[in-house]
C-alpha positions in Angstrom: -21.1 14.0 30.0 -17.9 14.7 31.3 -16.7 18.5 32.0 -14.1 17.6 29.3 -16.7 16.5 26.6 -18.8 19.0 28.0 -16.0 22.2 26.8 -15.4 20.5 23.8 -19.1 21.2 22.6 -18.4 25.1 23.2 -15.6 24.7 20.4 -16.0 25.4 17.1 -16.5 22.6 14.7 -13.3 22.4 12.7 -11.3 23.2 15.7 -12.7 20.1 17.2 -12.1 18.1 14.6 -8.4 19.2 14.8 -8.5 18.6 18.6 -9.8 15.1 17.8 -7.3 14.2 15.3 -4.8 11.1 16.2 -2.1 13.5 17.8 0.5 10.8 18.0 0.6 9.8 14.6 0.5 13.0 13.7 4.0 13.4 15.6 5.8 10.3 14.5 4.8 10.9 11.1 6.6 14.5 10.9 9.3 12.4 13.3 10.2 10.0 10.5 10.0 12.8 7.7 12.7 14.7 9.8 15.0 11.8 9.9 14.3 11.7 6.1 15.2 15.4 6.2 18.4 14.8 7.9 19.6 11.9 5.6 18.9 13.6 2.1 20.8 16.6 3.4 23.5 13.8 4.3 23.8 12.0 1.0 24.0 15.5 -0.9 26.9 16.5 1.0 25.2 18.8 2.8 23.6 20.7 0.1 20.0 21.2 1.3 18.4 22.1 -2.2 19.3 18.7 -4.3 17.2 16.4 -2.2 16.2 17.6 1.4 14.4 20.9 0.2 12.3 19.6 -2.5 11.0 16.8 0.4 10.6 19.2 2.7 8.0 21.3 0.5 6.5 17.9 -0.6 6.1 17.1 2.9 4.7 20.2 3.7 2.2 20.2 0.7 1.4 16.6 1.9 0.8 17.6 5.8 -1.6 20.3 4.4 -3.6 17.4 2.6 -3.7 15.3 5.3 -5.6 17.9 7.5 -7.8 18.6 4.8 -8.8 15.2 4.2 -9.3 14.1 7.9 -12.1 17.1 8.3 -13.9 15.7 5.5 -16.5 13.0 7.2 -15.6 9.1 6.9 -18.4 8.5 5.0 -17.7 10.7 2.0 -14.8 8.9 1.7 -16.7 5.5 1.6 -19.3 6.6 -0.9 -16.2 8.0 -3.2 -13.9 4.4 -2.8 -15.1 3.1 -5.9 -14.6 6.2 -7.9 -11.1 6.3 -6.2 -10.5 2.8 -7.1 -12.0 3.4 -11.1 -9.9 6.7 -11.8 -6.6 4.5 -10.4 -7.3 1.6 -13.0 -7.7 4.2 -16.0 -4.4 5.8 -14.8 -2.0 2.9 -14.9 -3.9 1.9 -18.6 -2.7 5.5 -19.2 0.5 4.6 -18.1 0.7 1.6 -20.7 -0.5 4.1 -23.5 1.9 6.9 -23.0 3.8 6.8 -19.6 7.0 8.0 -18.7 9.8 5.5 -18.8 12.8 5.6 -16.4 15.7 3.1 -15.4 13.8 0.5 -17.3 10.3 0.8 -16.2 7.4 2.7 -17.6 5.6 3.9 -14.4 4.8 7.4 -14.1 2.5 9.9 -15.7 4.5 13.6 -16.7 2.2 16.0 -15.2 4.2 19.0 -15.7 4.8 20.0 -12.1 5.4 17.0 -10.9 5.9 12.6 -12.1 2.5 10.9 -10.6 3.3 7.0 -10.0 -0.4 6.1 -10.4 0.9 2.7 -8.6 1.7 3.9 -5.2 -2.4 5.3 -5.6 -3.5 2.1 -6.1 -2.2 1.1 -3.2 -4.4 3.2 -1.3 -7.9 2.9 -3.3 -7.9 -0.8 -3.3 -7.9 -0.7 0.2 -10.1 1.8 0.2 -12.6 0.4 -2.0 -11.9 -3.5 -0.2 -12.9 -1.8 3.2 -16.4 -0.2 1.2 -17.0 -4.3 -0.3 -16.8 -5.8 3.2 -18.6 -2.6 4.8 -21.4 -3.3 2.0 -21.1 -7.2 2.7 -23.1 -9.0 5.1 -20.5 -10.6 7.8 -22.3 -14.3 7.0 -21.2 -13.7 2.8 -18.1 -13.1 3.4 -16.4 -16.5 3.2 -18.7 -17.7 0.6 -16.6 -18.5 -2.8 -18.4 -16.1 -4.9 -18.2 -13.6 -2.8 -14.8 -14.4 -1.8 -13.6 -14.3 -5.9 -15.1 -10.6 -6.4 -12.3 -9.0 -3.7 -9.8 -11.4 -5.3 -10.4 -10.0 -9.2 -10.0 -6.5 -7.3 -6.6 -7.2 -6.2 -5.2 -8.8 -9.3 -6.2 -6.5 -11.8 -4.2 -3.8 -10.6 -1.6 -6.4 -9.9 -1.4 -7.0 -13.6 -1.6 -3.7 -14.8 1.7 -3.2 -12.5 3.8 -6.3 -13.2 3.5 -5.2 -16.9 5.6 -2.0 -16.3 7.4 -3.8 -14.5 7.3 -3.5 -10.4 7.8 -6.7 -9.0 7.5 -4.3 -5.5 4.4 -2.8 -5.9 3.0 -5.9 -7.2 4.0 -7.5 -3.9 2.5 -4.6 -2.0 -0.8 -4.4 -3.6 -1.2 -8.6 -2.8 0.0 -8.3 1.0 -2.5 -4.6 1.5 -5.6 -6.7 -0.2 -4.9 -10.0 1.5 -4.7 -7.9 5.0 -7.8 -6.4 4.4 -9.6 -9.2 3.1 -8.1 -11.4 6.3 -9.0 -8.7 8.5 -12.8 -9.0 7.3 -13.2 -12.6 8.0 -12.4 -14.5 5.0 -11.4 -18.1 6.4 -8.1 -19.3 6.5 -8.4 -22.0 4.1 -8.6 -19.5 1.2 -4.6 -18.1 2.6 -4.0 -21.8 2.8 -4.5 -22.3 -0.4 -3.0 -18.6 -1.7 0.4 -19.8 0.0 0.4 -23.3 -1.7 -0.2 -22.1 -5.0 2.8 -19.1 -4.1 4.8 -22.0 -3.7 4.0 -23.7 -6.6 4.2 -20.6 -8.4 7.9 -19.9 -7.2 8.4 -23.7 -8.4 7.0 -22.5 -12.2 9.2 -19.4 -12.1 12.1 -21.2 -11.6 11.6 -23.6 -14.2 10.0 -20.9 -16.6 13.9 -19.4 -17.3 15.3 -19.5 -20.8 11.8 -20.5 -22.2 9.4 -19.0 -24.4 7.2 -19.0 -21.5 9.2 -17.3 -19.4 7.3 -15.9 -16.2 9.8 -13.0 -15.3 12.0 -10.4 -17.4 15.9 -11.3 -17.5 16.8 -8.4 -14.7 14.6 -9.6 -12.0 15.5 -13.1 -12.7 19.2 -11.7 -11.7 18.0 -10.0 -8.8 17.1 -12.8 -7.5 20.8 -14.6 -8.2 22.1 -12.1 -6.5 19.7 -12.3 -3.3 20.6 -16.0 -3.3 24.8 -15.2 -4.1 25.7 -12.1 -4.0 29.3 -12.7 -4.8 28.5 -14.4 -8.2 29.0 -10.7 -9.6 29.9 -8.4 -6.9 30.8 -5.6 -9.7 27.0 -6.2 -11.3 24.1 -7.2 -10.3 25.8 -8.0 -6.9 27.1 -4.4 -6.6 23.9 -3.0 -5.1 23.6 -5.8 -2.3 27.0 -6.0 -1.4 27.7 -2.2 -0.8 24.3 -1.8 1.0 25.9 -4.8 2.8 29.4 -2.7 3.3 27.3 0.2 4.5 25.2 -1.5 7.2 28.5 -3.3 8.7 30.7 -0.2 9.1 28.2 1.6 11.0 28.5 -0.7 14.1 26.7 0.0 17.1 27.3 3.8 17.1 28.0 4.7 13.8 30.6 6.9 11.5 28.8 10.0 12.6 26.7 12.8 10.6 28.0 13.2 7.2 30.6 10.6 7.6 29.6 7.7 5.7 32.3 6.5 3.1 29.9 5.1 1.1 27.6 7.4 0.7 29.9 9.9 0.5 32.0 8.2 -2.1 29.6 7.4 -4.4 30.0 3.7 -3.7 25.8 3.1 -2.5 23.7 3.4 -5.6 20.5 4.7 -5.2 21.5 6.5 -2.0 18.7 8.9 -1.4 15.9 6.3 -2.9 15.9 2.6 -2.3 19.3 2.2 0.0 19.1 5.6 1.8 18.0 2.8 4.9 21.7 2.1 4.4 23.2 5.4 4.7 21.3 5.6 8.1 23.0 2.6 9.8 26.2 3.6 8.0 26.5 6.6 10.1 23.9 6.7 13.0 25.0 2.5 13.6 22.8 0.2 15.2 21.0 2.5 17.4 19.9 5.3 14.9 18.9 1.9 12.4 17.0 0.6 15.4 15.5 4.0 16.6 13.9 4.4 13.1 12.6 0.9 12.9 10.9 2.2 16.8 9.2 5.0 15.4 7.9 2.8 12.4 6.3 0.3 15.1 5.0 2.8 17.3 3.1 4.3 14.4 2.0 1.1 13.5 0.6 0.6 16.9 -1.6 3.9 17.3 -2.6 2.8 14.0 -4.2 -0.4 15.0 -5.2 1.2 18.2 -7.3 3.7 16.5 -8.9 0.9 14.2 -9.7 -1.7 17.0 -11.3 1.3 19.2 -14.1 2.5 16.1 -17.2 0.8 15.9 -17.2 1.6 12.4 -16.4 -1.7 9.8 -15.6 0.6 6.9 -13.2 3.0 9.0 -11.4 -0.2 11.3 -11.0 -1.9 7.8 -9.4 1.3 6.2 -7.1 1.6 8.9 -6.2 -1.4 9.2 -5.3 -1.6 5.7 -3.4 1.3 5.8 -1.3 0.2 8.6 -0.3 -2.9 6.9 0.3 -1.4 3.6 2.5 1.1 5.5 3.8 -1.8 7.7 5.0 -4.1 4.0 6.4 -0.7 3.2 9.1 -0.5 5.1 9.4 -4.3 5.6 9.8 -5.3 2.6 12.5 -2.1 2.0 14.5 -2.7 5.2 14.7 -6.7 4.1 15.8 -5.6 0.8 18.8 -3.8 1.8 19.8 -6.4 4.7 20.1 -9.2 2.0 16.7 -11.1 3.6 15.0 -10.4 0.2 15.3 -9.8 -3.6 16.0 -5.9 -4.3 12.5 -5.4 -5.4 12.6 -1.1 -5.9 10.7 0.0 -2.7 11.7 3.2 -1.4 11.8 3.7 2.2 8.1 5.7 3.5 8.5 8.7 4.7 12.2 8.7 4.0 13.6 8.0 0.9 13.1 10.8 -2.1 9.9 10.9 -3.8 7.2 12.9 -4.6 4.3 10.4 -5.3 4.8 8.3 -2.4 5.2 10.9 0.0 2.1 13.0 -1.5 0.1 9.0 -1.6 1.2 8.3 2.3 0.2 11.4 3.7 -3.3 11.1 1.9 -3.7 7.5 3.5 -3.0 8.9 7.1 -5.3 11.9 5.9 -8.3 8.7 5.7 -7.1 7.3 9.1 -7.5 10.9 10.5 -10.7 11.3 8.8 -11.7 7.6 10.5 -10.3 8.5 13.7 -12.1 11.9 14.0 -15.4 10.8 12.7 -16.0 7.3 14.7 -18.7 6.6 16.5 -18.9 7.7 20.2 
């Protein structure tokens, strides 16, 4: 024992704990909230109780979580994945009986206080509960078709329960986080093989599926996806979106406008500016380097992340992390390639970033579990 290790046993428990805790996420985490801060107080025109106020308590209620949840031991959380995973299902059939419907979609749960997005759970508890399957699963099963259908029904129950709101975005989300996980575990290739050529033939079926009575997709996304493919079909409709984000990210150059100098922002020309496009704002009027500096932080987090799970000897905590990273990682990806014109605008906000109570609360939570795995490995 080192004199180190040896000083560390003097401490208190909890203090330890806290001393043990993944320090660097912990710093790019409130790093990437802080730009967050910066460019909701931007796109209310500097008015710091619209937006950047109500984040900043969310954050802070979130940060507070976090801590909590990362003292508790790793394998609490294990034994409670299923649970976690149960009480998400019954909330999105809540959501079908009598959620709260806004700009189209019925996805949230009025709790008073605050609008729960029982979705953005999910995304956490299926990983969760994935990570207790394979943990639970000997290594030799896990390719094995029966055994390979039982993770599968997991993932595309909640899947359904979403696209039925609609969120084509989550949907995506919840897919990529269980395929990660279940890739991660050692399920064979063959079964992604297969995954991607029925996604192909599925794309195929969508396509031909418009303006039938078996139509796969609702009439907006199907337009969404017109205008990923041709913007300038209607750049006053369901173009507008794309092609100001578009407008936004060009002007900013390599420099930017400057703070509080975006046009269109400022002018009310960006839609969704403090959601889904606030990505835009950024490069608007931070440029290149401020876009790029943000897409940094995101990476480096992403690589502690993975760090953390390749260094624990525990299958349940390296599978939760690593699912957490890449449902963080499709987070942002997907967001960033929606508002470059690289993909449909699907309605992910940016994480950490963009306004939003139940994402922010959900993400912090997550990191709270890869805390709670980081603390608690096996030395």
């Amino acid at each position: 024992m080192s004199y180190l290790e040896y000083r560390l046993q003097t401490v208190p428990s909890g203090l330890r704990k806290i001393l043990a805790m993944n320090w660097p996420v912990i710093l790019l985490i409130c790093a990437i909230a802080g730009v967050g801060f910066l460019m909701l107080y931007s796109v209310a025109g500097g008015n710091l109780s619209r937006w950047a106020e109500p984040q900043m308590q969310r954050f802070l209620m979130g940060l507070t979580a976090m801590f909590i949840i990362a003292m508790v031991p790793i394998w609490f959380w294990r034994n409670m994945s299923a649970l976690a995973y149960l009480l998400s299902i019954v909330l999105l059939l809540v959501v079908e009986v009598a959620g709260v419907t806004g700009m189209g979609a019925q996805r949230w749960i009025n709790l008073g206080f605050m609008r729960l997005q029982p979705s953005e759970l999910m995304k956490i508890t299926m990983v969760m509960f994935l990570a207790a399957y394979y943990d639970w699963l000997p290594i030799q099963k896990t390719s094995r078709p029966l055994w390979v259908l039982i993770p599968v029904v997991l993932i595309l129950v909640p899947v359904f329960l979403v696209l039925r709101q609609p969120d084509l975005g989550t949907s995506i989300l919840l897919m990529a986080g269980g395929g990660t996980v279940m890739f991660i575990a050692g399920v064979h290739w063959a079964y992604f093989a297969s995954v991607i050529g029925g996604a192909a033939g599925l794309v195929v079926a969508v396509f031909q599926s418009r303006g039938t009575e078996w139509q796969l997709l609702k009439d907006y996304q199907y337009r969404r996806i017109d205008t990923f493919l041709d913007p300038s079909q209607d750049p006053l409709g369901a173009g507008y979106h794309i092609t100001q984000a578009k407008i936004a990210l060009g002007s900013g150059g390599w420099t930017g406008r400057g703070f509080m100098q975006g046009t269109q922002s400022r002018l009310n020309f960006l839609p969704e500016k403090h959601t889904d496009f606030i990505f835009t704002t950024l490069a608007e009027e931070f440029g290149f380097i401020g876009a790029f500096s943000l897409l940094l932080l995101y990476a480096l987090l992403i690589g502690f992340c993975i760090v953390s799970a390749l260094s624990n000897k525990d299958r349940f905590a390296a599978l939760l992390t690593f699912g957490i990273a890449a449902t963080f990682f499709f987070f942002f990806a997907v967001n960033m390639a929606m508002v470059m014109g690289l993909a449909p605008v699907v309605g992910v906000p940016l994480p950490l970033v963009s306004y939003g109570g139940s994402a922010m609360l959900v993400l912090l939570g997550a990191f709270g579990l890869m805390q709670s795995a980081h603390v608690h490995r096996p030395r």
